[in-house]
N, C-alpha and C positions, 0 to 999 in steps of 0.2 A: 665555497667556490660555486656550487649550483647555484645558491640564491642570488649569488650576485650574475650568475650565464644566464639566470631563468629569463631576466628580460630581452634576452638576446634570440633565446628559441622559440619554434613556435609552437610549445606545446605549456603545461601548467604544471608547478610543481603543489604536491596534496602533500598540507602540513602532517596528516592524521592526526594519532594521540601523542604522541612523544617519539623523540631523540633516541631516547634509551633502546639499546640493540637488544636487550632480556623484555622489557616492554613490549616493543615490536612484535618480538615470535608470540609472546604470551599472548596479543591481542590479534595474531593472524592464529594461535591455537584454538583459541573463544572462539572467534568468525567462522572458524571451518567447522568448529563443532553445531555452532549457533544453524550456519545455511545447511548441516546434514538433516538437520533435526526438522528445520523450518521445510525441506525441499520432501523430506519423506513424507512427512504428518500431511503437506499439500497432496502428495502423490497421492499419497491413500483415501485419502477426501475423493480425489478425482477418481481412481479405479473403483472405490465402492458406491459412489453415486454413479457410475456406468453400468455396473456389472450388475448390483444387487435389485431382482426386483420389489424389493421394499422403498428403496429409494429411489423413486420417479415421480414422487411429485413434486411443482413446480421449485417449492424453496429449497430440495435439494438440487434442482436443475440450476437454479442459483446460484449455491455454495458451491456445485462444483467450477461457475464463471468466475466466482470470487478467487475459490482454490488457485485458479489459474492465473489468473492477474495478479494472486500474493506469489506465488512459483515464480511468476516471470520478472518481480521488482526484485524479488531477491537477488535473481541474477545480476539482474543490470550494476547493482553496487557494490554486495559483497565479495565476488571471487574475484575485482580489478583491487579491491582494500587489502586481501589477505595475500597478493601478489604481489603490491607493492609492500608489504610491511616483510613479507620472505626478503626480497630483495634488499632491502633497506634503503631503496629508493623510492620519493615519492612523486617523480616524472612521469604524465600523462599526456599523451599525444591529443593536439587539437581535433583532430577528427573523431579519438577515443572522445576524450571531453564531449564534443558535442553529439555524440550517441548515447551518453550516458544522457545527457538534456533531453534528447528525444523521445530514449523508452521511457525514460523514469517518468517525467511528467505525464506520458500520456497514458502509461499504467498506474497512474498517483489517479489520471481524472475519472482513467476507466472502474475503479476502485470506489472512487464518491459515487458514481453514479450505478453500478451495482448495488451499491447498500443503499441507496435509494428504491430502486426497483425492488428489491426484500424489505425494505420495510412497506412498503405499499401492498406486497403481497401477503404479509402479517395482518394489515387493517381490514383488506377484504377476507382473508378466512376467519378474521374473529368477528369484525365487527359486519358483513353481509357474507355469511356461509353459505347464505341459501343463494347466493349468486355466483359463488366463487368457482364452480367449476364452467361458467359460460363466461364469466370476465377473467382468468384465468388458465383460458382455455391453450394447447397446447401451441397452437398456432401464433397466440400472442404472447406466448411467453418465449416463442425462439424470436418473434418480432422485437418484443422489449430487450433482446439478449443482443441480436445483432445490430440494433441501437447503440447500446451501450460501446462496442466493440466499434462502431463507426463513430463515435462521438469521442472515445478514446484515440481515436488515430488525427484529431484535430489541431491536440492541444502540440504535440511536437515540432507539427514540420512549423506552424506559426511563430516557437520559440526560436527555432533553427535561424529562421528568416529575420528574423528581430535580432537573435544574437549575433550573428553573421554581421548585422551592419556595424557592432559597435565595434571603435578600435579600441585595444589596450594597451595603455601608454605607461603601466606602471611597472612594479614587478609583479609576474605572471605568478603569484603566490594565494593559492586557497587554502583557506585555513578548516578545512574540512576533508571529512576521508572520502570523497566524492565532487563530482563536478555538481555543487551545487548553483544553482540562478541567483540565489544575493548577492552570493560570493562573488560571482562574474560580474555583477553588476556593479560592483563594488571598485574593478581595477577597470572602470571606465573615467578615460578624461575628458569626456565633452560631454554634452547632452543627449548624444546617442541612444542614455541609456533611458530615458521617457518612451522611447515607443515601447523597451519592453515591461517598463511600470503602467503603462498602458494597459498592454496584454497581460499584466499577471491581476490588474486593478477588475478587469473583465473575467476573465478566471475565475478570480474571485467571487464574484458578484454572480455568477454561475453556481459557482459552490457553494454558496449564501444561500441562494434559492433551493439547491438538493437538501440543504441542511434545514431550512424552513419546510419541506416538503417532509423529512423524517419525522421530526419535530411535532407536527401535525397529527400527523400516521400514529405516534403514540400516546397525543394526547386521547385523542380519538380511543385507539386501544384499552390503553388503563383507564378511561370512563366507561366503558361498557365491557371490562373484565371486576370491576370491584361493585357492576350491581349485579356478575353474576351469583344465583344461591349456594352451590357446589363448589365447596372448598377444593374438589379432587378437577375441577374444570378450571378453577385457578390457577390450581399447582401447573394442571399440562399445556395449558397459556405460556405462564411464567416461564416453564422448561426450554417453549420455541423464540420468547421474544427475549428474554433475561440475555442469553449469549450475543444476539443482535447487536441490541443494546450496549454492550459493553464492548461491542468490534468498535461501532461508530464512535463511542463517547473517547477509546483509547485512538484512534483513528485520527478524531479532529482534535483533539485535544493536544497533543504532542503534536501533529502538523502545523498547527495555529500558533502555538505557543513557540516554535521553531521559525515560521516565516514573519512573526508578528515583531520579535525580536529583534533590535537593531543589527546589523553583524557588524563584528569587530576587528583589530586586526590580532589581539591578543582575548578570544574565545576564553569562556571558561567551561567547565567541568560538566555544566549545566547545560551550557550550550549542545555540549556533544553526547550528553547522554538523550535531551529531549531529538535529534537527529538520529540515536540508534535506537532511539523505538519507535519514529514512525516508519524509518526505513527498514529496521531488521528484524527489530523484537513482536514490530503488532503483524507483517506477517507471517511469523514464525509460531505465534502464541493463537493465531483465529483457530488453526484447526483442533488445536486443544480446550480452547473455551465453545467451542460450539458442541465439543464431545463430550465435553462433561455433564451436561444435564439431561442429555440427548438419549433415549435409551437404543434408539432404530439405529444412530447410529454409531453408537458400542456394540450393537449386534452385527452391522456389519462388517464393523475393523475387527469385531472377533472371528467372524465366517471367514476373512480374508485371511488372518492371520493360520487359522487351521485350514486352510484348504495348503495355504504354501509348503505348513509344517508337513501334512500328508503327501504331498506333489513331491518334495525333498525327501 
């Protein structure tokens, strides 16, 4: 009865993962546990890159930009997913819908282009150190921050304005556990929906260029980390750029391979797992792969962790 009223309301019905009411809870248990874990490991990122005076320099001023931008996508999609699988409804209101479009993306853009600005600031501390405290200077690094954070708040209200125009004349069915843009794009019947292949084609072609701009940054890096002589200046290279590396590669990798793919009306398994790691899993997993090789800041989240135990 809803899929056949969905095209009558105006809001979208979110296929999720399945039908099955033991399914459901099971994958609104996963998500709640998934965003505690994701939302802590972010928190603490953010309070010991504040607090601790070990961590102030700039790439931690970074990770904690990042921290916050992975904190804030989490919100945007997981606790509307583990709400509607509680309920066993997957009705979302048009105007929810389209605030899901507006954070997401433009915490999706503020995201590339933070790990761009970190890896840029990887190339000047290895490859011109003796520069790096004058082109890295405090002043340009809250400039590069509040860049990032203004060039973030672009990409939504554009999508807003683009998705606003098209009508949907089919049934209001997304086969996704979020208001995702193929999706929408998909329950369009006219051509409406060219202006926002338009703007996702521009986007794109933006996030090409952050991606060419990483790209670079590391070629550059590992050519003048493998003529250095000292194996132990390798290792503490590898410590700061190794975790980077593996944010961006699991980052674009599962987001490309997500928008690159047809969408379907009958999804598969593949489809929704490469959508729950770029949406939940990579930023639930940054603050753990950045701490793992990390020693400054395992000394942190150790000092945070006994100051709380003592405080308690």
């Amino acid at each position: 009865m809803l899929v056949r009223n969905i095209t009558t309301m105006s809001g979208f019905l979110l296929t999720g993962f399945s039908d099955n009411r033991e399914l459901q809870i099971l994958h609104a248990l996963l998500f709640l546990v998934t965003y505690l874990l994701g939302a802590a490991g972010n928190f603490i990122i953010i309070t010991i890159t504040t607090l601790d005076p070990q961590l102030q320099a700039p790439m931690y001023y970074f990770l904690k930009h990042l921290s916050l931008l992975d904190l804030s996508s989490l919100s945007v999609t997981v606790p509307q997913s583990i709400d509607n699988s509680l309920e066993g409804s997957g009705y979302i209101s048009y105007t929810q819908c389209m605030l899901q479009v507006f954070f997401f993306t433009a915490f999706a853009w503020g995201e590339m282009a933070i790990l761009t600005v970190m890896s840029y600031d990887r190339y000047v501390a290895i490859c011109l150190p003796l520069h790096y405290e004058v082109i890295m200077s405090p002043r340009k690094c809250r400039l590069a921050v509040s860049v990032v954070w203004l060039s973030s708040s672009i990409p939504g209200p554009l999508y807003i304005a683009t998705v606003f125009s098209i009508r949907f004349c089919r049934a209001k069915i997304i086969h996704q556990f979020f208001c995702d843009v193929p999706q929408l794009l998909k329950l369009s019947c006219s051509n409406d929906y060219l202006i926002v292949i338009g703007l996702s084609g521009f986007l794109s072609a933006m996030a090409f260029s952050c991606f060419i701009g990483i790209v670079l940054s590391y070629v550059h890096i590992f050519s003048t980390v493998f003529r250095m002589p000292s194996g132990e200046g390798r290792s503490k290279v590898f410590s700061t750029c190794l975790p980077h590396l593996l944010v961006v590669s699991l980052f674009l990798s599962t987001g490309s391979c997500a928008y690159l793919n047809p969408t379907s009306d009958s999804p598969t398994a593949l489809d929704f797992l490469l959508s729950i790691f770029y949406t939940v899993l990579s930023p639930t997993l940054n603050p753990v792969i950045y701490s793992l090789r990390n020693e400054t800041i395992k000394s942190g989240v150790k000092k945070l962790l006994l100051s709380i135990k003592f405080t308690g």
